[in-house]
Structure formats: C-alpha cells, structure tokens
N, C-alpha and C positions, 0 to 999 in steps of 0.2 A: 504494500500500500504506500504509496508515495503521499508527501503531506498534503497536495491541492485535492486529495481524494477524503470525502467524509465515511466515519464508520457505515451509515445507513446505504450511502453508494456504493461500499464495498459489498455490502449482503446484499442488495439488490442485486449487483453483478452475478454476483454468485449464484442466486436463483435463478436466474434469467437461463443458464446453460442447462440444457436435456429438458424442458420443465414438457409436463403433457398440456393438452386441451385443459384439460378437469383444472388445473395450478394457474392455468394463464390469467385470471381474474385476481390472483394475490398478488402475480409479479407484476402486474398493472399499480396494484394496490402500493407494492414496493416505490417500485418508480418514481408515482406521485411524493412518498414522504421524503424519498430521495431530493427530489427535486425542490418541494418546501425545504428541507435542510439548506441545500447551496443556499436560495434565498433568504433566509434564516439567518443564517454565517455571517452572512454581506453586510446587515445591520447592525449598529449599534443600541443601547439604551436610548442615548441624543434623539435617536433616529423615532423611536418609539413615540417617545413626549412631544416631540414635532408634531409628529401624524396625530396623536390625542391631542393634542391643544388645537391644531386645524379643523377639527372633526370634530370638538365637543361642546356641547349643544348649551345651552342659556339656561338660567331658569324662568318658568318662564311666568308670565306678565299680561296685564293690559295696561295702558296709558293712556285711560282717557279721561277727558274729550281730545288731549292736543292730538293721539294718534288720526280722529277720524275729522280734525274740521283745520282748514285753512288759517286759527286765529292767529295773532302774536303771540308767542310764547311768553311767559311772565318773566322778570327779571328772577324771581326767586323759584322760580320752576326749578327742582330738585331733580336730579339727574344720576340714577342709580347703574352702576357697570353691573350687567348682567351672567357676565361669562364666566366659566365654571374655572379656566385659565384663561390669563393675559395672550388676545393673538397675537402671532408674531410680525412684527410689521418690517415691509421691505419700501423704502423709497427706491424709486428710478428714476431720475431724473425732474420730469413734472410730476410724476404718480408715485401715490403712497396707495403699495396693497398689503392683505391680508384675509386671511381664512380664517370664517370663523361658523359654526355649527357646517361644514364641508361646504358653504359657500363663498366664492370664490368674490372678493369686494378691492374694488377700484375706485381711489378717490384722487380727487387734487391734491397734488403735494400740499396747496397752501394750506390744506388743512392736517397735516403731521403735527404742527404744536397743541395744538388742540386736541386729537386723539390721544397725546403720548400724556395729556395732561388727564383726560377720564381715564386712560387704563391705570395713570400712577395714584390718583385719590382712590378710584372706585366709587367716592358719591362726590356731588356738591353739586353746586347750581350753574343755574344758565350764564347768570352775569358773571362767576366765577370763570368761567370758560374763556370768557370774551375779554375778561381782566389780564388773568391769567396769559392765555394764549395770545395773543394781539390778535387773533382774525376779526375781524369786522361781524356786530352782531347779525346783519341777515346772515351771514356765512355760517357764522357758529350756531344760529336758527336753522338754518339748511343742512347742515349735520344733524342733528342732533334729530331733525326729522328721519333722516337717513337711515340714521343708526338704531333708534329705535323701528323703524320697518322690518330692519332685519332682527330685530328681535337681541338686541347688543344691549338697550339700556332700557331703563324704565323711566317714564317723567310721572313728576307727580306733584303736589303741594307739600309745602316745608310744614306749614300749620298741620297736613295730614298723616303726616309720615307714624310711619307707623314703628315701634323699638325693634331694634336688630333682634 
C-alpha cells in the first residue's frame, strides 16, 4: 500500500478481484465508501465550519409591520442578528458577498461597514448603524430591509423588546 492509497481503497481493491454476480452489489457498496474517504481526507475541520456557517439557517422571526409596508424605519428600530454563526464575508472589489442559510447574497461594497458593524454587536438600532457605519441613512434603511428578507435580522421596537 503506498501512502496516497486509503485503508478502505485498499479492501475495496481487494474485493473487486474474482468477486461473483451475487458480491457485485457490496463491491459497488465498497467503492462508494472508498471514494467518500478520498473526499473525506481532502478536508479539513476549517473546511467543515465554513460549509456550517454558509448553510446554517436563522432563527427565525417576523418583523412587522417594517417587513411588509414601505414606511421609514424609526431611528430607534432595534435590529437583532439572527444567524446561528457570523457569515463569512468576502469583498471584491465593488461587492461584499456572503452565504448565509445556503443562500448565496450580493451587496454593494459601500455597505461592508455596516454589515461588519451588525455581525460584530448582534443587536442595536437603526441610527446606531448609520452612526456607526457612515452609510447614509436610506442606504442603511435599504439594508437593513434587505437583510431582514433574507431572514438575517429581526426589527422591532426598543420599548418592545423583549429579555434575552
């Protein structure tokens, strides 16, 4: 067995020779775990928590009335991060993406200060955003609608909020 070869690919080889009709459903069976292995090998932990963070899902929420009508968002609109983990965000030049419940979100870079400011509190308000972050408040009003669509934040009132 030479080292680029896994235990489970060596016994799969091995069944593979002289096998009858009646065997050939296990050495298939082989095969497949064989082949999950290489895949398997090739990942790290990193790799794991990646794909979970990408893929895991919110809890989840309504926000209304702001999710379903056009108004101005309130300066004290309370702004909860919903995500089970922080996604992980990539700029590219104009665009800030990330993945978050496995879908796939594309914003304006001009808004990276501003997301990296809700993932790092996890709650605060609207005007805190717009303080905080310098986007210009329709901007951080146009996030914030955004984000919660996707199911990323909760709004709600400060007077209503309710104890962790």
């Amino acid at each position: 067995m030479n080292s680029s070869t896994s235990q489970p690919e060596v016994f799969a080889s091995q069944q593979v020779r002289g096998v009858s009709p009646k065997q050939r459903p296990w050495t298939s069976q082989l095969e497949i775990v064989a082949a999950f292995t290489r895949v398997a090998e090739s990942l790290s932990i990193d790799d794991f928590f990646a794909e979970e963070a990408a893929n895991a899902d919110g809890w989840q929420s309504a926000s209304l009335p702001w999710s379903v009508t056009g108004d101005a968002l309130p300066d004290d609109l309370s702004i909860r991060l919903l995500s089970v983990f922080d996604p992980p965000l990539q700029v590219d030049g104009h665009v800030v993406r990330f993945t978050f419940a496995g879908s796939f979100v594309k914003l304006p870079a001009a808004y990276e200060p501003a997301i990296r400011f809700l993932f790092q509190l996890n709650a605060c308000t609207l005007n805190e955003v717009v303080e905080a972050s310098g986007v210009p408040r329709r901007s951080a009003e146009s996030l914030v609608r955004r984000l919660q669509s996707l199911g990323l934040i909760e709004l709600g009132n400060r007077a209503e909020e309710r104890p962790a």
